[in-house]
N, C-alpha and C positions, 0 to 999 in steps of 0.2 A: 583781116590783118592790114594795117597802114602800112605803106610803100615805105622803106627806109629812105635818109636824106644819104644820098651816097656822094655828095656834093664834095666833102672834105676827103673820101676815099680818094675819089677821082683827080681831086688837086695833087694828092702824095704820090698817086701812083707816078704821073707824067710829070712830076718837080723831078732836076737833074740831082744826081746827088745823093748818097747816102742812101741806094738800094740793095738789095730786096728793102730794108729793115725798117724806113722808113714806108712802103706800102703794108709791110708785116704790123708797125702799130697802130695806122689805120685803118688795120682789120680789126686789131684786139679794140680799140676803141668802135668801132662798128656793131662788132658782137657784144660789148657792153650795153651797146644804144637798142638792139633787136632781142637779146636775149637775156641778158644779166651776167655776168662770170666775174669769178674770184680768180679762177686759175687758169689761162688761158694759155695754152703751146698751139703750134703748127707742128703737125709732122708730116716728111713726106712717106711714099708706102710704093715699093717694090714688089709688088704678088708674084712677081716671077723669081726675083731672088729672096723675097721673102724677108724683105730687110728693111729697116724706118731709120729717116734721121728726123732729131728734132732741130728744128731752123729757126725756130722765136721761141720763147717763154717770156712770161712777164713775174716769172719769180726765177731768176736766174739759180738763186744762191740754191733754189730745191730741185729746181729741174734744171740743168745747163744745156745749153744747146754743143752738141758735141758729137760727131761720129754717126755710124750707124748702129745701128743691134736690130739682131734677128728678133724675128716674132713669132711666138705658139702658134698651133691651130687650137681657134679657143671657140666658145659661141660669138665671144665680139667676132673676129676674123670672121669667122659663119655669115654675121649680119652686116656686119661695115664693111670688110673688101671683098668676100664672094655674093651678096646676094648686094651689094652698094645703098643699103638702109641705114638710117641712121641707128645709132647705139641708144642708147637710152639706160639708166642706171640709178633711183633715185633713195637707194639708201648705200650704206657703206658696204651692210652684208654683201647686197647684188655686186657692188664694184669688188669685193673681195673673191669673187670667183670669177671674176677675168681677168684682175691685177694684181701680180704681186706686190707692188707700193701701197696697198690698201691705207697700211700704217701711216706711210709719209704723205697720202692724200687727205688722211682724217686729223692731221697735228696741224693741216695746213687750216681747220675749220670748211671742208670739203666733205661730203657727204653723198654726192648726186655727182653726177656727168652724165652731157649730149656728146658724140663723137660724129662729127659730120664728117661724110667722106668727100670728098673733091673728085669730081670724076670727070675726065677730058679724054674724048676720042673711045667710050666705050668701056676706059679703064679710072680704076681709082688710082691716082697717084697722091694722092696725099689725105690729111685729115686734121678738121678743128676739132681739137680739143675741147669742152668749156667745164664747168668746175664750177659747183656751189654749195650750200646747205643741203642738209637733208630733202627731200620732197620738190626742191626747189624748179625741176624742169618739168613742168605741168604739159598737158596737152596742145596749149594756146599756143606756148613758150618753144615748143618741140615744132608746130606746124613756121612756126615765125622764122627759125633753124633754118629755112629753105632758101629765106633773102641772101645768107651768106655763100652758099653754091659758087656764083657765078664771079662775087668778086674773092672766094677763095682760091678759086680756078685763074683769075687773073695774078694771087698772088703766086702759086704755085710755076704756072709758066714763067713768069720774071724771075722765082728761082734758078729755073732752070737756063734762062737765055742768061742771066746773070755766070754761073754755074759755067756753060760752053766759054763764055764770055772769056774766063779767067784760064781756061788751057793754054 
């Protein structure tokens, strides 16, 4: 796996101004550069209350970023926040028995998702999204998944210092 150029993440994060969301699209551009993605959300992930807010999407108009909602106990939950694996999904069937949007994921020309979990301090607190065709997250594409980890984690915290910030 080539070392990602995280050169431009690193600019957005420390520019004043216009945060989280400005570090949030140079992650969705980041994961475009490491993995490929069509559909790409942040969300964050409560295991204790059991609760997710989405915080970026780069299709607003399908997925809005808004609020929290609860989450199943499903096999994703199983593999992404109790056992902190990534998810892996690469047709619609597979995604159709852990989500209910199957529909609204496959009008998008989405077929396949990775779900990286974000994990800080032991815990997942959040999770990338990514979204493409059929088949489209191979094995190469799934181990390359792992570059995003660490600046999902930096985005995640800047939510939250953001987040205290504003009480």
């Amino acid at each position: 796996m080539q070392m990602p150029d995280y050169k431009f993440f690193v600019e957005a994060v420390a520019a004043a101004g216009q945060q989280p969301q400005a570090a949030y699209a140079a992650l969705e551009k980041l994961t475009h550069d490491v993995v490929g993605v069509k559909l790409f959300t942040i969300m964050t992930s409560d295991t204790k209350d059991k609760v997710s807010e989405r915080v970026y999407s780069n299709m607003p108009d399908a997925y809005p970023v808004l609020g929290t909602k609860p989450y199943n106990d499903t096999r994703w939950s199983d593999i992404t926040l109790r056992d902190k694996q990534t998810f892996v999904a690469n047709t619609i069937e597979d995604i159709a028995t852990v989500f209910d949007d199957h529909e609204l994921i496959q009008s998008l020309g989405c077929e396949s998702v990775i779900n990286v979990p974000i994990i800080v301090d032991g815990e997942v607190i959040g999770t990338l999204n990514c979204l493409h065709e059929a088949g489209f997250y191979t094995d190469e594409r799934i181990k390359a998944a792992e570059a995003l980890k660490l600046p999902g984690a930096v985005c995640m915290l800047l939510h939250e210092q953001m987040k205290a910030g504003a009480r």
